[in-house]
Every structure is written in structure tokens, then in C-alpha cells.
C-alpha positions in Angstrom: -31.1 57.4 -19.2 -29.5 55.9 -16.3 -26.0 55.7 -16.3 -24.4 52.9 -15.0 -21.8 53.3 -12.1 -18.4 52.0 -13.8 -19.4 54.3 -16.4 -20.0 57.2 -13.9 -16.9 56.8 -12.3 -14.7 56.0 -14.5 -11.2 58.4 -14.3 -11.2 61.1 -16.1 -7.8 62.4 -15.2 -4.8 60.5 -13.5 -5.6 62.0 -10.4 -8.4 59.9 -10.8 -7.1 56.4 -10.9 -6.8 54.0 -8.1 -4.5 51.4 -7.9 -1.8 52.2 -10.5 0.3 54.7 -8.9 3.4 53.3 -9.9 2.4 53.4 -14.3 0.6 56.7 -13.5 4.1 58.7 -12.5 5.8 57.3 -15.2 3.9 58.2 -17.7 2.9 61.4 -16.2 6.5 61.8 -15.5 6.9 60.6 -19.7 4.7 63.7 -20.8 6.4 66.6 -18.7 10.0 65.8 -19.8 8.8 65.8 -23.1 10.3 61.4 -23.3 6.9 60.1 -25.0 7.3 56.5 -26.7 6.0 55.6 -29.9 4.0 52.6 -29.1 3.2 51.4 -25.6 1.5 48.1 -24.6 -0.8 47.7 -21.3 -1.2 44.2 -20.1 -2.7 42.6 -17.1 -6.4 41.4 -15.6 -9.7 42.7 -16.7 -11.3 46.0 -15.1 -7.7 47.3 -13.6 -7.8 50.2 -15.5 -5.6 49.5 -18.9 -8.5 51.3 -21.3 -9.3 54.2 -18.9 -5.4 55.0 -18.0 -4.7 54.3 -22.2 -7.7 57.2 -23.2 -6.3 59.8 -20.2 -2.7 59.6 -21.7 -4.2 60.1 -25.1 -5.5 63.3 -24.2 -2.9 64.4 -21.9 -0.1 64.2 -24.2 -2.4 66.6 -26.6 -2.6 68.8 -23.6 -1.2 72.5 -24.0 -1.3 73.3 -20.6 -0.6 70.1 -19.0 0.2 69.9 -15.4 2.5 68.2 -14.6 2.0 65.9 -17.5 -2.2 65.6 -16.5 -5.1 67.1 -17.9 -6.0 70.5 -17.2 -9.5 69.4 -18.7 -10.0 73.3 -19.5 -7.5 74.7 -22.7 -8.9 73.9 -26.0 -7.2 70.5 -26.9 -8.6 68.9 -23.8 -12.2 70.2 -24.8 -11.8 68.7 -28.5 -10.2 65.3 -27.2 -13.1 64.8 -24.2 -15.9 65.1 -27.2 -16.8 61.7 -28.3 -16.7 62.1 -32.0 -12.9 63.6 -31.6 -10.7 62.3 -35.1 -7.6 62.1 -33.7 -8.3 59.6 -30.9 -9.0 55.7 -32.5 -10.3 53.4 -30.6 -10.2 50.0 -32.0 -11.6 46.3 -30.9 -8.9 44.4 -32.0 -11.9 41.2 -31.2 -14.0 42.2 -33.9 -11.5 44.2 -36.4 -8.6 41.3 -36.1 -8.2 40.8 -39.9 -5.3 41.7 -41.9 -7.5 44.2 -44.5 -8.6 46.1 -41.4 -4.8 46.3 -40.6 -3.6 47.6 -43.7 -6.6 50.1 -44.2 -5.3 51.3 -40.7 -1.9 51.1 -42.0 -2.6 53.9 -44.5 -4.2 55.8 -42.7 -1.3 56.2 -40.1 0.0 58.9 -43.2 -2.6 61.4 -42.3 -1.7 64.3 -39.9 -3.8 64.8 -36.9 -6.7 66.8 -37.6 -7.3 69.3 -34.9 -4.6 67.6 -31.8 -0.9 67.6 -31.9 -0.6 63.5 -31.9 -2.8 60.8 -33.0 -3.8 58.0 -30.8 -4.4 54.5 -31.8 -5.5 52.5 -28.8 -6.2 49.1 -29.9 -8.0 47.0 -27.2 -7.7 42.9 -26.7 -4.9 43.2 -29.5 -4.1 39.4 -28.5 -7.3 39.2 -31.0 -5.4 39.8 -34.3 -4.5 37.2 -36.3 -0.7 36.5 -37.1 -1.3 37.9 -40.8 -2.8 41.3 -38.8 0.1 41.2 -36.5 2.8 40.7 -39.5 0.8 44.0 -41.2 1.1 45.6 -38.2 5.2 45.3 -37.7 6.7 47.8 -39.5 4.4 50.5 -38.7 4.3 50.0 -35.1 8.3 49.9 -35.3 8.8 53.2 -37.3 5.8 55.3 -37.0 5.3 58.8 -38.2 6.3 61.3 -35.6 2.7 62.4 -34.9 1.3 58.8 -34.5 0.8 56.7 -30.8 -0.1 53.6 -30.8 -1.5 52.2 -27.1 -2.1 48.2 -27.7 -4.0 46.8 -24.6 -4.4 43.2 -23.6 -5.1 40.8 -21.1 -3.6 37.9 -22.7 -0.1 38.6 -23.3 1.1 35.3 -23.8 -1.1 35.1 -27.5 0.8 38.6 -28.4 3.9 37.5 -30.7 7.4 38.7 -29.0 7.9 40.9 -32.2 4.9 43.0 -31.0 6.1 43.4 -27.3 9.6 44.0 -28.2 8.8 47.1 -30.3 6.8 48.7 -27.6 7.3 50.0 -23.8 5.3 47.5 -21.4 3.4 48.8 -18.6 2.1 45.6 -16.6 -1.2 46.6 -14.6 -2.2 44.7 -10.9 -5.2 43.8 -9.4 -6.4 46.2 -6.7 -6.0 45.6 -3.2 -8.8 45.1 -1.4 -8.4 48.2 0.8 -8.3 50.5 -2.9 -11.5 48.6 -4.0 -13.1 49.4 -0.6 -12.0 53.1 -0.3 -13.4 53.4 -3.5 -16.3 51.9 -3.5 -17.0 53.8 -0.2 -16.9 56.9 -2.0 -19.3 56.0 -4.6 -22.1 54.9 -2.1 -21.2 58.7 0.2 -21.9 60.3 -3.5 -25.0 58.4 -4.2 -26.3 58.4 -0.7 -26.7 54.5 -0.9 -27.2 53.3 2.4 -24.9 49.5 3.0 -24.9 47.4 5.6 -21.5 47.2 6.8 -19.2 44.3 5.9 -21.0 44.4 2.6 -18.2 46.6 0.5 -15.5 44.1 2.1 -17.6 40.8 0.6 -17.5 42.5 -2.5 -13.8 42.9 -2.9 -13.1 39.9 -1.5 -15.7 38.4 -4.1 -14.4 40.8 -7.5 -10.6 39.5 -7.0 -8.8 42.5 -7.6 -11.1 44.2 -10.1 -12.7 47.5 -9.9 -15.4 47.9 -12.8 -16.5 44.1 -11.7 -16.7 45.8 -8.1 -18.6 48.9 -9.0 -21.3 46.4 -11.4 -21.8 44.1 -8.4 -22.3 47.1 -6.4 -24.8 48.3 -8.9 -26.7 45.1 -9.2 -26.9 44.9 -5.6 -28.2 48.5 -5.4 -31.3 47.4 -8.0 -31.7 44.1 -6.2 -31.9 45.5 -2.4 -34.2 48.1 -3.4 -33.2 50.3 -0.2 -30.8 49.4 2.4 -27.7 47.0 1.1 -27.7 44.1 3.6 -24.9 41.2 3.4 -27.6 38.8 2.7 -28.7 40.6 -0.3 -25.0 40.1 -1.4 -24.9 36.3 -0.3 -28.5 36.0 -2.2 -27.5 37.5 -5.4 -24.5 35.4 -5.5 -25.5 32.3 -4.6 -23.5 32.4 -1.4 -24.2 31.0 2.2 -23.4 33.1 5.8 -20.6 32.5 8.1 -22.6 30.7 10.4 -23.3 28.0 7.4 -20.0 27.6 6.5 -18.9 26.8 10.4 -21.5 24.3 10.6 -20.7 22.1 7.7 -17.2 22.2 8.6 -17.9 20.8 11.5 -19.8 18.1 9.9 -17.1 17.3 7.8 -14.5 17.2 10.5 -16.5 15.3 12.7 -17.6 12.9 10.2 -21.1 13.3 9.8 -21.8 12.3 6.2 -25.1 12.6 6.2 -25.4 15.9 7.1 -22.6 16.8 4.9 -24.3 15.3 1.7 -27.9 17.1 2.9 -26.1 20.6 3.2 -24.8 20.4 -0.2 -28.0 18.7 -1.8 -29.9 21.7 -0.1 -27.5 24.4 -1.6 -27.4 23.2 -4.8 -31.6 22.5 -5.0 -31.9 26.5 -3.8 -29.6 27.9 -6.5 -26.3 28.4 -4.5 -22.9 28.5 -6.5 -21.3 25.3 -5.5 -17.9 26.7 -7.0 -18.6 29.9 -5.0 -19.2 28.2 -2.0 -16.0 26.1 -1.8 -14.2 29.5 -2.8 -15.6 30.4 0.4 -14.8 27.7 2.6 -11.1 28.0 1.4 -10.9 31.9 2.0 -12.8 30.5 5.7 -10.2 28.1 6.3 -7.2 30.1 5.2 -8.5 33.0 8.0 -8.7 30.4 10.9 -5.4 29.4 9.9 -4.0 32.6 10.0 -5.4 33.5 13.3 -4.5 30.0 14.8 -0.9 31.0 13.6 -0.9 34.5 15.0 -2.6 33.9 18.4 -1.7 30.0 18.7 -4.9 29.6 20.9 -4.8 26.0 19.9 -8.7 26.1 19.3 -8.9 23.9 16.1 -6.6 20.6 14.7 -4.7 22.6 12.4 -3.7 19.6 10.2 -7.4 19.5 9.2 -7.8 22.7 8.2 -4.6 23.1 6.6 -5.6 19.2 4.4 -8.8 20.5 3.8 -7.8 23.7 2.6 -4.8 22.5 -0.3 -7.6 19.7 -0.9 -9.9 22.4 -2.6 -6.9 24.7 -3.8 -5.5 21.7 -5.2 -8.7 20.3 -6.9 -10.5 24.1 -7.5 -9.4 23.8 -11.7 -10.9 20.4 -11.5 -14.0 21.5 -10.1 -14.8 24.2 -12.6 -14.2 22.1 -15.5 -16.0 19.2 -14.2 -19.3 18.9 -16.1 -21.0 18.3 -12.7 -19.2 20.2 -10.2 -21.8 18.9 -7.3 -20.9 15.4 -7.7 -17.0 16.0 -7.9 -17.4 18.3 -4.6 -19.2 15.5 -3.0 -16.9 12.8 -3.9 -13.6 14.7 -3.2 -15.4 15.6 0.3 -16.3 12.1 1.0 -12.8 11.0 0.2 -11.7 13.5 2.4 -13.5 12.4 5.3 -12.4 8.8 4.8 -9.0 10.2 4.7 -10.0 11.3 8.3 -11.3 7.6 9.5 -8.0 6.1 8.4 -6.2 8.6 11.0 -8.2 8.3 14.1 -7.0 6.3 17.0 -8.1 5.0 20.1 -9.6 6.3 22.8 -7.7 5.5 26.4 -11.4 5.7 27.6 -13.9 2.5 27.5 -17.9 3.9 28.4 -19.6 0.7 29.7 -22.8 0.8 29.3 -25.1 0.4 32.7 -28.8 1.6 31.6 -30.4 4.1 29.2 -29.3 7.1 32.0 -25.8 5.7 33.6 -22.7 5.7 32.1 -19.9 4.4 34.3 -15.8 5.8 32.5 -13.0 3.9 33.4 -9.5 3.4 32.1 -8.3 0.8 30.0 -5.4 -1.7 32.2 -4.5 -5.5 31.6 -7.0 -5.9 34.4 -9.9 -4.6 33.0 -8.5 -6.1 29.2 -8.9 -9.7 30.8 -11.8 -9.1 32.4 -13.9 -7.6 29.3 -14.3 -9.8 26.3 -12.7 -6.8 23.7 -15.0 -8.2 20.7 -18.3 -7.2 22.4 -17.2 -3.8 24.1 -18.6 -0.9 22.6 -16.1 1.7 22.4 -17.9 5.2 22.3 -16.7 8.0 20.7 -15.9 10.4 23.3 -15.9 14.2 22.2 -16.7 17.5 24.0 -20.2 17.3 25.4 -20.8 21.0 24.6 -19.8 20.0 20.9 -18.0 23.4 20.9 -17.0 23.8 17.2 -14.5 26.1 17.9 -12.9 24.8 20.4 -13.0 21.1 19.4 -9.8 19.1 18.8 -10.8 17.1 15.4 -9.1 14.4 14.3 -8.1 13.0 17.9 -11.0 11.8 19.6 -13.7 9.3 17.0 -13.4 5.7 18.7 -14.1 3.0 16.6 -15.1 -0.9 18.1 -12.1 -3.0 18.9 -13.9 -5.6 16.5 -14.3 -3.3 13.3 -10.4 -2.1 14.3 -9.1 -5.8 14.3 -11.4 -6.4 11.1 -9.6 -3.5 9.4 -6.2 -4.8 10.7 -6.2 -8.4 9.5 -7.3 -6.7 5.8 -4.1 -4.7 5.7 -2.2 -7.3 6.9 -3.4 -9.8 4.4 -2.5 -7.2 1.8 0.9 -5.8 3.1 1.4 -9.4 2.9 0.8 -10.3 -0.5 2.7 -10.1 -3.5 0.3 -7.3 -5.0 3.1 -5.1 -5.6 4.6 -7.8 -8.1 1.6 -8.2 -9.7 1.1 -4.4 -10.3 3.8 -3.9 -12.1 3.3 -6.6 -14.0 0.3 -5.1 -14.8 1.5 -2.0 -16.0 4.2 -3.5 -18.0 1.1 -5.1 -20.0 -1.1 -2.2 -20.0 1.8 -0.5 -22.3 2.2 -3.3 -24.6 -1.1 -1.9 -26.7 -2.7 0.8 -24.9 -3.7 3.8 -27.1 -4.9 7.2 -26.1 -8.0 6.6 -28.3 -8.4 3.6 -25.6 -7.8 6.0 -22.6 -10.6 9.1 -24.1 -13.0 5.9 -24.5 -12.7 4.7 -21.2 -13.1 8.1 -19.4 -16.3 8.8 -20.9 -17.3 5.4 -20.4 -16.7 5.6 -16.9 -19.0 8.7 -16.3 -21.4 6.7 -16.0 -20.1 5.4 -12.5 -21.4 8.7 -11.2 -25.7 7.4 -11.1 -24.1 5.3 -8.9 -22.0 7.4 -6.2 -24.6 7.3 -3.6 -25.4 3.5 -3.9 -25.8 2.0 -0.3 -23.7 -1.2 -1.5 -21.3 -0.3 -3.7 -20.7 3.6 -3.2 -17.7 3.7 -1.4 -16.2 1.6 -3.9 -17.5 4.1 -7.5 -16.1 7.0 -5.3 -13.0 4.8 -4.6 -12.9 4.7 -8.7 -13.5 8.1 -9.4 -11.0 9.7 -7.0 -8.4 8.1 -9.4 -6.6 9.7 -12.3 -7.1 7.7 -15.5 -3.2 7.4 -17.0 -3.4 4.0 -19.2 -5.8 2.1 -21.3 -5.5 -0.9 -23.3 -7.9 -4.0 -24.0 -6.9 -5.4 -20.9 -6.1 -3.3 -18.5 -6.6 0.0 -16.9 -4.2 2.2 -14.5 -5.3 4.1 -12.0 -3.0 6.5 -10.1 -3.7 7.9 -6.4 -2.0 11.1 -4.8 -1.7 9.6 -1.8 0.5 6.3 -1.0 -2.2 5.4 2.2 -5.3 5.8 -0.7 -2.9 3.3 -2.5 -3.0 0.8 -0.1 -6.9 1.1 1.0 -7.9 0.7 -2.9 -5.8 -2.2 -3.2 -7.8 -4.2 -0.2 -10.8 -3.6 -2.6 -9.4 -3.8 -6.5 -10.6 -7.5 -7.3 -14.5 -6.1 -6.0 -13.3 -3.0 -8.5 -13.1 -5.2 -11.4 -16.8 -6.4 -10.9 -17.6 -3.3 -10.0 -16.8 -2.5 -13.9 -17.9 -5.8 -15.6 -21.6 -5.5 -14.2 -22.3 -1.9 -14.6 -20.1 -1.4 -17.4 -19.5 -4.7 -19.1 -15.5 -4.1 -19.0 -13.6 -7.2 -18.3 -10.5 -5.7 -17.3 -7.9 -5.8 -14.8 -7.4 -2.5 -12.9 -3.8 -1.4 -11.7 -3.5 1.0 -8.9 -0.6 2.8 -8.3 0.7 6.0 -6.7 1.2 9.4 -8.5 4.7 9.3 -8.1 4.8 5.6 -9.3 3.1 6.7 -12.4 5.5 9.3 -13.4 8.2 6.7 -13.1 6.9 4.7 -15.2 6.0 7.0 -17.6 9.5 8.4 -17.6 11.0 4.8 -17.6 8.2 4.3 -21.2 9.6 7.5 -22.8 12.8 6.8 -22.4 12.5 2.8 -23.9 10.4 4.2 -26.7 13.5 6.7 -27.7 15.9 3.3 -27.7 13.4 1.4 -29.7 12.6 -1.1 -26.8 9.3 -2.4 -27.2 6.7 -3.8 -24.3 6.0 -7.7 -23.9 3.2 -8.8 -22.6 4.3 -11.1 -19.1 2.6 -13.7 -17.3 0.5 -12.4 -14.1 1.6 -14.0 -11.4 -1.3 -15.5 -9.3 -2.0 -13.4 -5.8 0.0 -15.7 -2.7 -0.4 -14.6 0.5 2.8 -15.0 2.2 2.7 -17.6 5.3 2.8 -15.7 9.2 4.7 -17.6 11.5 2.7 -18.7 14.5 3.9 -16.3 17.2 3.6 -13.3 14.5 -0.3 -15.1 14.4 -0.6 -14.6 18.1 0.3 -11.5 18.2 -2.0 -10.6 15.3 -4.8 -11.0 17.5 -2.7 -9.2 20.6 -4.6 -6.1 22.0 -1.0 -4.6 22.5 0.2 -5.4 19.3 -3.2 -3.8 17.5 -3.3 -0.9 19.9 0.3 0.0 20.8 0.9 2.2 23.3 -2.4 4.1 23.3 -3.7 1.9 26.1 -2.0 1.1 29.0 -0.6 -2.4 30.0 0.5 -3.1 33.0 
């Protein structure tokens, strides 16, 4: 019967572990000057090594003719502990013996001498598993065993293991591998088994496993079955639902330069062939960090590091988020097409206007007060101007999408008119209500309500404004009113130019006739600070009149100089 390779290779000595140098001298070091604990507890990630290191000390502290406190793996002792049927070494699954009877019949049979060894071994694996009556059962013998008796508790979840339990044991904390120990490794098991890999492969791997080396050596066994001769790195992105370099380059590039559409097609074509979405986005981030780190290192000044470096805490940030979502596609496209509007908002003008001859002539010329008198600016067509070659590479995002002068003094007036208004006042006006009798029964009813806002993401009308609604973080809910809290204080403001066509939004798809209130993270946690503390002094919420929205009055010349190319453009083009 085939044997698999984690299996095959697991250590059989200490000489045989990688990656725990630092536990494997101390305990080897433990054995020789004869300083062995009673009870010792191995913590950290799975496939580091805890069981395999926790089943070597148990027979090399049996050993007779140790050296240097490892197994010889030839006097007698070590022959009776390798057998698998050996007495004397107890290997218990703490997830499916976790009761307190299976405690206490262990508990009695700690009284027993060893039969054939010099110590018995208790290694208890996931002992986080117990339950508290186990654990309790468990106390006294762990803390004053009999002389002949080890006990090796292993977990992965320390934080569920009572501090009674750790305190009456000596800790060893296990790492994840390095990448380099996972690839050395690994190397040597494909030289043994004359498997025959592309390379780069073995480096995807332990880039992919995270530290682990029996999640390493299955993948490498799966890839082995699936590649049926030669390992190629596209048998490793196939099996894993992962995309090549060249992939991920090109849909950066759509992103940065702002072409939705082919940023939405990419990850409907991903998703339709059976990629990992979550995968994937763990491989953009690893992408990005890279280029930032060479960027940093060789400060070629290649790429708009700001991008990258907004893009990449954008998926750290949201990476929990998107594993818990219950459609991880439709949270990676709306965080993506957020993102990219996060992009518009920072764009600015080129210093170049293209005037438009024929179908093959295009005459450049710079902008001056001339040329600003003698071109009505509300029918030019401002191109946007990037790097013919469209170099990816070497392309400067973020600086160069031009935008019409109309659409620009459009957007401006709608800020204005905002920045003007007395929304603030009637925010917080708002929130002061939404307290009065909101409820989180309200809130849990409202966020699975508003899941159904997601058939309606890629609506050509109303899109922008469902993804404008989702972004949010739901905080409040009462029969009223709903806040919504952005990270960002410029998201704030954008939302706000659109929260009375928010509140349709919600009353036709979702027949809610409630006021929304937008605010800021950071506003949020003041005012939830500001409830805590009035709740602890017995101060209770009114509910206050809503002021009606007033846009305050522009004086004439501020008027005039709303329309002003200089005032709208600033310094980016040049008036003489």
C-alpha cells in the first residue's frame, strides 16, 4: 500500500527535524544531564512538528544508549518503543476522548509501572479539546505525577487551555518554517523519489503552505498524482485555483488604470473556471508587497507607489472580511470598485489639451490664458494622456486620467453645494435620534435585510449608489434611522452628495422608510464612547427636531469665481 509522503518522512530521530533547532537542543540537552520535566506542553501552528518531536522524546528518554540525548534507534528500548503496539507510549486524542470518565480512567492508570521502558509517556494531542471537568481531573496528576510517568500535552490552541494547565508544565512554543527549511526539504524528498519539478514549483508551494511542512509535503503529493510526470507551475496554479504572474500584472493594470470593465470580466472569468477568489487576492497582496519591496530597494521609480501600497492594506485590511463573507466574489468586486473610485477622486488635470483635427491628426498644445479665451472650456474634450506603449511597468498611475472640464465643474459645484450645507448639523442630529430606541435586534434585522442590495450591485442606474451602501459598516438601527460609518473622511463626503437618492434607494427595493446617517469611523467611535459613558450616568436620549437642509448663500464674487478656470484648476494650468 502506498504510503503517503508526510508519513514517509516524517522524523524519526532529532537529527531529523527541520525547523526547531532551538526546542530540539533543549530537550536533547534535558535528556543528557539527566534534567527531564514531568509534564511538558507543545504549542504552536498545525504540521510544525509538535506530535513528531513529542513521540522522538518519548523514546529517547527510554533510550539506554542515548547519544547525546537522541536515539541510537539500535539497543533494545529503542526497538520496543519504535513497535507500534509498544505499552508504555500513550497516545491520546484529546478531540475525541475529552470527557472527564476518560480522564479519570487515565488517572488510574498513571499507578501502573511501565511495562517493558524505564518511563511512561502520555502524549495527549489537541488537549485544548478537554472539557473544564477533564481539565479539573487532570490537575493533580499532572502536578505530582509518579516518578516513572511523562506527560507531553500538545495544542494548537493555547488560548482554550486553562492557565492552571500551562502553569504546571514546561512550554515549548513551535514556529512556522521558513520558506528556505520548507524548500530544502522538500528538495530532498523529490532527489529521493526521482520526481522530476519544474523549477519555481517547490518555492509556490511554501509560499502557498504558510509555514507548514506536512501541508507542504501533501500538496507536493497531490501535485505528484495530479501532474502525472513532470511537476509544472501550472499544474500547481491548476490544482489550486490559482492564476500566473502574467494574469495578475494585467488586472492590476486594469485596476490602476481604471478599466472597470475589464476588471469585473477577469474576475467573472476566474470565478466561472473554478479559481479561488480568496487565493487569488492572497496572491495579488504577496504581488504587490514584492514590487514594493523592490521599488524600495532599487527606487527605480517604475510604479506609483501610493497605489500599490493603498491597494495592498486595502486587501490586508479587508482579507477576514472576505473569508467570512458568504459571497466572497461580490465583496472582492465591490471593495475593488470602491477602490478604483477612490482613484477617480485623486486624479488631476492634465497641462495638456489634444484638439481634435480629423480621425488621423492630433495637434498637443499647452494650456495659457490665450488659448483658455479662445476655446469655449465646456466643449473641449480633454483626453487622457498616458504612455502610448501602455508600459505596465513603467507607467506612473494615478497622475495622468484627464477628465472633461464640464464633468470636473459638474463635480465641483456638487461639493460645493454640500461643503456648504448644514449636513453636518443635521447628522448628528440624526445620530442623537438613532440612539433614542435603536436595538441590536434592529441592527441584525437590517443587515440581513440589506443583503439583498447585492442582485443589484451591477445595476447600470443605480450601482454605484448599492456599492456606495455596502462599502459602509452598519453601527445603529432604530425605526427611523440607520448609521452608516466610512473609513475614509473623503468616502464621507462623496456619500453625502448622494444620501437623499440612498434613502429611495432603500424605500423602493426594500420598502424602508428611513433616514440614513453617514459618518466617519472615527466619528462613530466618539459617539459611541460619548453613549457609553451617558448610559453609566443615567442620561437618556431625546429625540430632536431635524433641522431642514439650507444651503448657505455664496456671495457674488465667491459665485464668479466658482465658475473661474483658475479657481477650479489651480495651479495645474498655466495663467498668464
Amino acid at each position: 500500500m502506498y504510503q503517503t509522503l508526510y508519513r514517509k518522512y516524517r522524523p524519526k530521530t532529532f537529527k531529523d527535524v527541520v525547523g526547531q533547532d532551538v526546542i530540539v537542543k533543549t530537550l536533547m540537552n534535558s535528556i543528557k544531564n539527566n534534567k527531564v520535566s514531568h509534564a511538558y506542553m507543545f504549542l504552536g501552528p498545525r504540521g510544525v512538528g509538535k506530535t513528531s518531536i513529542a513521540k522522538i522524546f518519548a523514546r529517547a528518554v527510554n533510550c539506554i544508549d542515548s547519544d547525546n540525548g537522541d536515539v541510537c534507534d539500535e539497543c533494545p528500548m529503542c526497538k520496543i518503543s519504535s513497535d507500534k503496539e509498544c505499552l508504555d507510549i500513550i497516545e491520546i486524542d484529546a478531540a475525541s476522548n475529552n470527557g472527564v470518565d476518560e480522564i479519570r480512567s487515565l488517572r488510574d492508570k498513571v499507578a501502573l509501572v511501565p511495562n517493558q521502558l524505564k518511563y511512561k509517556v502520555y502524549i495527549i494531542d489537541e488537549v485544548h479539546m478537554l472539557t473544564n471537568s477533564a481539565f479539573n481531573a487532570l490537575l493533580k496528576t499532572l502536578e505530582e505525577p509518579p516518578e516513572h510517568i511523562i506527560f507531553i500535552l500538545a495544542t494548537t490552541e493555547v488560548h482554550k487551555v486553562p492557565e492552571t494547565v500551562i502553569s504546571r508544565c514546561q512550554c515549548f512554543n513551535f514556529f512556522r518554517m521558513t520558506e528556505k527549511n520548507i524548500i530544502d526539504n522538500l528538495s530532498m524528498v523529490c532527489a529521493n523519489e526521482n520526481i522530476e519539478i519544474e523549477e519555481g514549483v517547490l518555492n509556490s508551494i511554501a509560499v502557498q503552505v504558510d509555514g507548514g511542512m506536512r501541508d507542504a509535503l501533501g500538496l507536493l503529493d497531490k501535485l505528484i498524482s495530479y501532474a502525472d510526470g513532470k511537476v509544472t507551475l501550472n499544474d500547481f496554479l491548476q490544482l489550486n485555483g490559482l492564476v500566473l504572474k502574467e494574469n495578475l500584472k494585467k488586472f492590476l493594470r486594469d485596476v490602476f488604470f481604471i478599466n472597470i470593465e475589464s476588471v469585473i470580466e477577469t474576475i467573472e472569468k476566474w470565478n466561472s473556471s473554478g479559481k479561488n477568489l480568496i487565493q487569488i487576492m492572497i496572491q495579488i497582496l504577496d504581488y504587490l508587497k514584492d514590487t514594493l519591496i523592490d521599488e524600495y530597494i532599487n527606487s527605480s521609480k517604475t510604479i506609483n507607489v501610493d497605489n500599490y501600497q493603498d491597494f495592498a492594506n486595502l486587501i490586508n485590511d479587508k482579507m477576514f472580511d472576505i473569508k467570512k463573507s458568504s459571497s466572497p466574489k461580490i465583496y472582492i468586486e465591490i471593495m475593488i470598485l470602491n477602490f478604483i473610485n477612490s482613484l477617480n477622486d485623486n486624479k488631476i488635470i492634465s497641462r495638456e489639451i489634444i484638439d481634435c483635427k480629423d480621425d488621423n491628426s492630433m495637434e498637443k498644445r499647452d494650456v495659457s490664458r490665450e488659448t483658455l479665451k479662445e476655446t469655449n472650456i465646456n466643449e473641449t474634450t480633454i483626453n487622457n494622456v498616458t504612455n502610448e506603449d501602455n508600459n505596465f511597468e513603467n507607467a506612473n498611475y494615478g497622475n495622468s486620467i484627464i477628465v472633461s472640464s464640464e464633468q470636473m465643474l459638474t463635480k465641483h459645484k456638487e461639493k460645493m453645494n454640500i461643503l456648504n450645507s448644514n449636513i453636518v448639523e443635521i447628522m448628528n442630529v440624526r445620530v442623537n435620534n438613532a440612539f433614542v430606541d435603536a436595538t441590536k435586534e434592529k441592527l441584525k434585522n437590517i443587515q440581513i435585510l440589506f443583503m439583498k442590495l447585492n442582485d443589484y450591485v451591477f445595476d447600470q442606474k443605480i450601482g454605484y449608489l448599492i456599492c456606495s451602501l455596502l462599502e459602509g459598516t452598519l453601527r445603529l438601527c432604530s425605526d427611523r434611522y440607520i448609521v452608516i460609518s466610512y473609513e475614509y473622511e473623503s468616502v464621507v463626503t462623496d456619500t453625502l452628495n448622494n444620501y437623499d437618492k440612498m434613502e429611495k434607494i432603500l424605500k423602493e427595493i426594500l420598502d424602508l422608510d428611513i433616514h440614513i446617517v453617514i459618518i466617519s469611523d472615527s466619528q462613530w467611535i466618539k459617539y459611541a464612547e460619548e453613549f457609553v459613558k451617558n448610559k453609566k450616568n443615567d442620561i437618556k436620549y431625546e429625540l430632536l427636531e431635524e433641522p431642514e437642509l439650507v444651503f448657505e448663500k455664496i456671495e457674488e464674487k465667491d459665485a464668479k469665481n466658482e465658475n473661474s478656470i483658475e479657481d477650479i484648476f489651480g495651479d495645474i494650468v498655466e495663467v498668464g
